[in-house]
N, C-alpha and C positions, 0 to 999 in steps of 0.2 A: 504494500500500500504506500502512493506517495506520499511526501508532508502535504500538496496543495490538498489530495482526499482527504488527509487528517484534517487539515485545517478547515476547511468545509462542513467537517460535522462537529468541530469546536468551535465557540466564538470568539474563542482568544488564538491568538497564534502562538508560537513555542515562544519566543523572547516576549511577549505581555505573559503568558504562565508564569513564568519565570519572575519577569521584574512584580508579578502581584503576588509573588509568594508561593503561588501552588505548585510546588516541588513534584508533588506525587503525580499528578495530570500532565506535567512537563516530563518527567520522565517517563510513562505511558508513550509518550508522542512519538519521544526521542529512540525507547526500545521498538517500538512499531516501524518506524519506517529504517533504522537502522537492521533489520530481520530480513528486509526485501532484497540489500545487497552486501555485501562484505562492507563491515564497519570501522574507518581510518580508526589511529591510534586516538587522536583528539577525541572522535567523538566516545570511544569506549572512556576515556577519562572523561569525562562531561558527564555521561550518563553514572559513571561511580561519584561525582560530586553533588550530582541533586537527587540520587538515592541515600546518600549520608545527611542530605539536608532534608528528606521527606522520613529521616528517623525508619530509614533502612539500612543500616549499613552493615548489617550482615551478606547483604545482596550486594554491595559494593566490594565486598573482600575479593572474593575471586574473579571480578575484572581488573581489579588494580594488581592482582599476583599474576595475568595472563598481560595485561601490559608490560611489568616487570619485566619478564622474561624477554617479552619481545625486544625494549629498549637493550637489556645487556645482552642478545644473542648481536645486535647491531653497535654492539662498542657505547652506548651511552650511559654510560655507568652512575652517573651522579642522577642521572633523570629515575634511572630505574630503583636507586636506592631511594629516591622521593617518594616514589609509588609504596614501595614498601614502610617505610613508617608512616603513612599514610593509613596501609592499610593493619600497622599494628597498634597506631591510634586507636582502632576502630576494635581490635580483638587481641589484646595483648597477650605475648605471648604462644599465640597460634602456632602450631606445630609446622604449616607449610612456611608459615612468615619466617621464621625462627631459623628453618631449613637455607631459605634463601639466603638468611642475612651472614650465615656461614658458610652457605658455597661462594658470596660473593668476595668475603674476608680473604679465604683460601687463595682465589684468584685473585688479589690484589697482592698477598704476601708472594704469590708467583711470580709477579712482573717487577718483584723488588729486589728478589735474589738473583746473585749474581753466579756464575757457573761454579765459584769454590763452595758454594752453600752458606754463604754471609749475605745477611740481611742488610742492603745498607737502607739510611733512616730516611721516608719520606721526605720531600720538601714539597712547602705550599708550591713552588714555581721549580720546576725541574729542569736545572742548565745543563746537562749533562751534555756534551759533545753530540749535535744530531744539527740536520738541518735547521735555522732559524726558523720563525716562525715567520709569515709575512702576517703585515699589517691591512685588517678588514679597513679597507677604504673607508667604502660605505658607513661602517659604526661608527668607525672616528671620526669622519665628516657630522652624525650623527649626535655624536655626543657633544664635540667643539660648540656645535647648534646650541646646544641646552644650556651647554657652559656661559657662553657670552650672554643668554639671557635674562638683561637687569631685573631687581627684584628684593624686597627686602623683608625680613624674616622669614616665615615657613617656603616663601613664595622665590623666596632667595637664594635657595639650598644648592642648585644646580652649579649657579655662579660661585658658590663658595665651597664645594667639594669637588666640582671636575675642573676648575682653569688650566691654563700652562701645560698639558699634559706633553711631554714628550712621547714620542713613537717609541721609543725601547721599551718605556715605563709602562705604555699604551697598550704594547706586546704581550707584556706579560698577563694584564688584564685582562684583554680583550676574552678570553672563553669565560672569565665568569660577568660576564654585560652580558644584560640580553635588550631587543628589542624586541616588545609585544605590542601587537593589537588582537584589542577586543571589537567583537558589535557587541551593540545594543545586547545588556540583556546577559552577554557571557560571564561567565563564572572567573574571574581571577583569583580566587584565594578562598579556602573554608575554615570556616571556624574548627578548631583544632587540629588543623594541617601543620606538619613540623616547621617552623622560622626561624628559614636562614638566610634573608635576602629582604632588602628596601624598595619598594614601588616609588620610582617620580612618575608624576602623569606630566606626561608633554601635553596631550590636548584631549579635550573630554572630560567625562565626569562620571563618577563610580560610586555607585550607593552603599555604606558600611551599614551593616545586620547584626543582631548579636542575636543571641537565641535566650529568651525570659527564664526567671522561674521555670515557669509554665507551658516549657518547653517549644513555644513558637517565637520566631526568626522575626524582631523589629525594627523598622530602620530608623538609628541614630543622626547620624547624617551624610550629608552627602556633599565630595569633594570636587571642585573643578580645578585644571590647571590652574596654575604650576604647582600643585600642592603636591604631597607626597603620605606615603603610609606603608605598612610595616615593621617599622618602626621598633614598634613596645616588641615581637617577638625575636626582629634583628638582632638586639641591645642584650636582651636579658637570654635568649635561648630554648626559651621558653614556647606552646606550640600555639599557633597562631588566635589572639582573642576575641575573632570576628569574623566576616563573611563579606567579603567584596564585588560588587556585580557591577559590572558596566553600567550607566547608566545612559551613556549613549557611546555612541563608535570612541572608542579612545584607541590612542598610545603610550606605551610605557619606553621606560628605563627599568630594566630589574636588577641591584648591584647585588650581588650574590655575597654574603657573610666575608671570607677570605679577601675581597677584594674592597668592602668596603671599610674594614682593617686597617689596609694597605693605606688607602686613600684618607683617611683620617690623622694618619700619623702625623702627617705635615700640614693639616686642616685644622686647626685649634674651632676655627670661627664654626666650620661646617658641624662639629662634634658639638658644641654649643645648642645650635639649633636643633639637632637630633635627638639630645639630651633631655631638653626642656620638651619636645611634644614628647617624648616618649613619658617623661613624667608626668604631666599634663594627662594623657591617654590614659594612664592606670591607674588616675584618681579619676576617671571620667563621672559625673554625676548622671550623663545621660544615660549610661552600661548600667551603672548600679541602679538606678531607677526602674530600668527592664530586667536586671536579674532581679530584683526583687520583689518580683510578681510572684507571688504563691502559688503553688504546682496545682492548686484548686480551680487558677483562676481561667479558664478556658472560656474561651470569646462564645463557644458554642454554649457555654452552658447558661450565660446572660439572660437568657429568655427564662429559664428553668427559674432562676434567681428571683426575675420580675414578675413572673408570675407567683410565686409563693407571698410574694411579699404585698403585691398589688395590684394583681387578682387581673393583667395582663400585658401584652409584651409586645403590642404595637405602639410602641411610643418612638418620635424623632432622637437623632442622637443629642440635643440639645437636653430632652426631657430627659433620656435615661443617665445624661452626666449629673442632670437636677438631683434623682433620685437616690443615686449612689453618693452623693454628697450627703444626704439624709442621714445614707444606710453608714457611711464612714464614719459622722456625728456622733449616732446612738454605741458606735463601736460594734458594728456589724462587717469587720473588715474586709474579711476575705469573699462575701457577698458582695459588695462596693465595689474591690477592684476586680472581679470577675467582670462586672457591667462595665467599669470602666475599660478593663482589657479587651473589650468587645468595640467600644467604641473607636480608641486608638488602633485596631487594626483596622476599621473601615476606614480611617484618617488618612491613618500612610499609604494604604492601599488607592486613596484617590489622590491622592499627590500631597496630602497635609501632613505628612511624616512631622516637620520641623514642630507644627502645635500640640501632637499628638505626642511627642514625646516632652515637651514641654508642659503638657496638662499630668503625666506621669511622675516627671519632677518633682513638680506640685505638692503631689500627692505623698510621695515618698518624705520628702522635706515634714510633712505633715506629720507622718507616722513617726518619722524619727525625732521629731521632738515633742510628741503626746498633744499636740495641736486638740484641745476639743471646749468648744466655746461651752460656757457657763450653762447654759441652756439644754444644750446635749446630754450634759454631763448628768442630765436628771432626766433623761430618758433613758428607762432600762424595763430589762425585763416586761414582766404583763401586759406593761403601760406601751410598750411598741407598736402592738395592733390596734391600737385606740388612736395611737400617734399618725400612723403610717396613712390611716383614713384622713388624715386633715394633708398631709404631704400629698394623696394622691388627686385630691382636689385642686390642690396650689399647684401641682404639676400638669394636667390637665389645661388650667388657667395660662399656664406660659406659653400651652401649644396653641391656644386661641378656642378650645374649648371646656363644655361641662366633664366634670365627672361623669362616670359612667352610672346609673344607679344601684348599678348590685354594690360598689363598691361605698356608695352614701348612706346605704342599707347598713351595708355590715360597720360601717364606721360610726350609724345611731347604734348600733347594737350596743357596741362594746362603750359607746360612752355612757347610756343606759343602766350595763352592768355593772 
């Protein structure tokens, strides 16, 4: 089946899937039409990245173990040890993953011994006597680009860690630079992929996702040229604490760990700047605010919530943020940011990311210093369902209309009682 039939009986296309979140219908798409003919390396890794993000990544293991192999049967040895803690991320330990990572050790201690049976000692850059390398035009043309463009702090970074470079110096670099483009929509990085490498975006813009409590993917924010990221896993070693997607066609810069080392030593200024976001990044309020959603709090179960509480579950998102401010008040938490987690993903999903996680904030800020006006503080218990009758009237009121009467019924009851 091709993608134009897939797309035809979907309404979304594979990259709107994708940029709206729905990992699992995006990879449906992506395994459908990849089954009709032999599937490039890229796309088997694609399809193992939004099955780790649809909270499948047992399904993801044995693609990224049959990449694996493919990249080292073809000499690319760093790509294919990525795949692999990638996919021991995912199942630690695994007995195939485990097998790999020691046939690949074996053959690496191979190509170091020398015929007397001495080991001599890696180096990051290998001068041994062999033909020079020549120098990729094109990348260095490439990079020079980025280098000379002015720019001052985050926006800066390029100017202040690539200038001056000489070709000899350039040489030795050049295999850990990469140049990447994305479309719209593609996967650049997952949340807890290994980090060993800095993202500058030359042009375009890339949406950062982190996955809540609550185990679904929110978008924090989103970066346009000249900005950069990777940063906080580059720095620390640590595996990657977010999810990067295209946000439209971009290009990158990828400095690979070992080289952006190199390139620092004599960058005071560029190591400053990297420093500080990276710091910045791992006190982020935005992250903490979406980790902090309760595992309870599922956007799906909102309705469940609104209905227990008042008695139904067609209200605007305006109303149902009214109402969960109520239910936050009375100290009904994990009910509140359930509806609220409901709202903030239809937010970001229609393009209001930035107030959606901004009203999460909020919210977090609130909880974390016992935020609860005087008033609240003397709703509790019994007196909630007496309470909740006069809130659903005044909610009603904001959408421009009455109550409904079952619910003025039950709300004379209980003040009655």
């Amino acid at each position: 089946m091709t993608q134009d039939r897939l797309e035809e009986r979907n309404p979304l296309s594979f990259d709107e899937l994708v940029a709206a979140g729905k990992y699992a219908e995006a990879a449906a798409m992506l395994h459908a039409v990849i089954q009709s003919r032999p599937a490039t390396l890229s796309e088997r890794l694609r399809l193992a990245d939004l099955l780790v993000l649809a909270d499948r990544g047992q399904d993801a293991v044995p693609l990224l173990l049959a990449a694996a192999d493919e990249m080292a049967r073809y000499g690319m040895e760093q790509r294919a040890l990525e795949a692999l803690r990638r996919a021991d991320a995912i199942e630690p330990g695994h007995l195939a993953i485990r097998t790999r990572f020691e046939s690949m050790a074996r053959a690496a201690r191979a190509r170091i011994t020398d015929g007397s049976g001495t080991v001599r000692p890696a180096r990051l850059f290998d001068t041994a006597a062999q033909a020079p390398l020549e120098v990729d035009g094109e990348l260095f043309a490439f990079v020079q680009e980025l280098a000379n463009r002015p720019g001052e702090g985050r926006a800066g970074l390029g100017a202040a860690l690539l200038p001056d470079l000489p070709q000899y110096f350039f040489r030795r670099l050049q295999s850990r630079l990469h140049r990447r483009r994305y479309s719209a929509g593609g996967i650049v990085l997952s949340e807890g992929d290994p980090g060993d490498s800095v993202f500058l975006l030359v042009s375009g813009s890339v949406r950062i996702l982190v996955i809540g409590g609550h185990g679904r993917a929110l978008e924090i924010r989103r970066l346009d040229a000249p900005d950069f990221f990777g940063e906080v896993a580059a720095l620390s070693g640590q595996p990657r604490s977010a999810t990067v997607i295209a946000a439209s066609d971009c290009e990158l810069l990828e400095i690979e760990r070992s080289a952006l080392e190199r390139l620092l030593e004599a960058r005071p200024a560029a190591k400053t700047i990297l420093v500080g976001a990276g710091e910045g990044r791992a006190h982020s309020a935005e992250e903490a605010a979406v980790r902090a959603l309760p595992v309870t709090a599922l956007p799906e179960q909102a309705d469940a919530v609104l209905a227990a509480h008042f008695g139904g579950t067609s209200w605007s998102p305006r109303v149902r943020l009214h109402l969960a401010k109520q239910m936050l008040d009375a100290g009904l938490e994990n009910d509140a940011l359930t509806v609220i987690a409901s709202v903030a993903e239809e937010m970001a999903q229609s393009g209001q990311a930035e107030t959606a996680i901004a009203m999460l904030k909020r919210v977090d800020q609130a909880r974390r210093h016992g935020e609860r006006p005087a008033k609240a503080r003397a709703v509790t218990g019994a007196s909630f369902r007496t309470w909740v009758g006069s809130v659903a009237k005044e909610a009603e009121g904001l959408a421009g209309g009455a109550a409904a009467p079952a619910k003025e019924k039950e709300a004379d009851e209980e003040r009655g009682g």
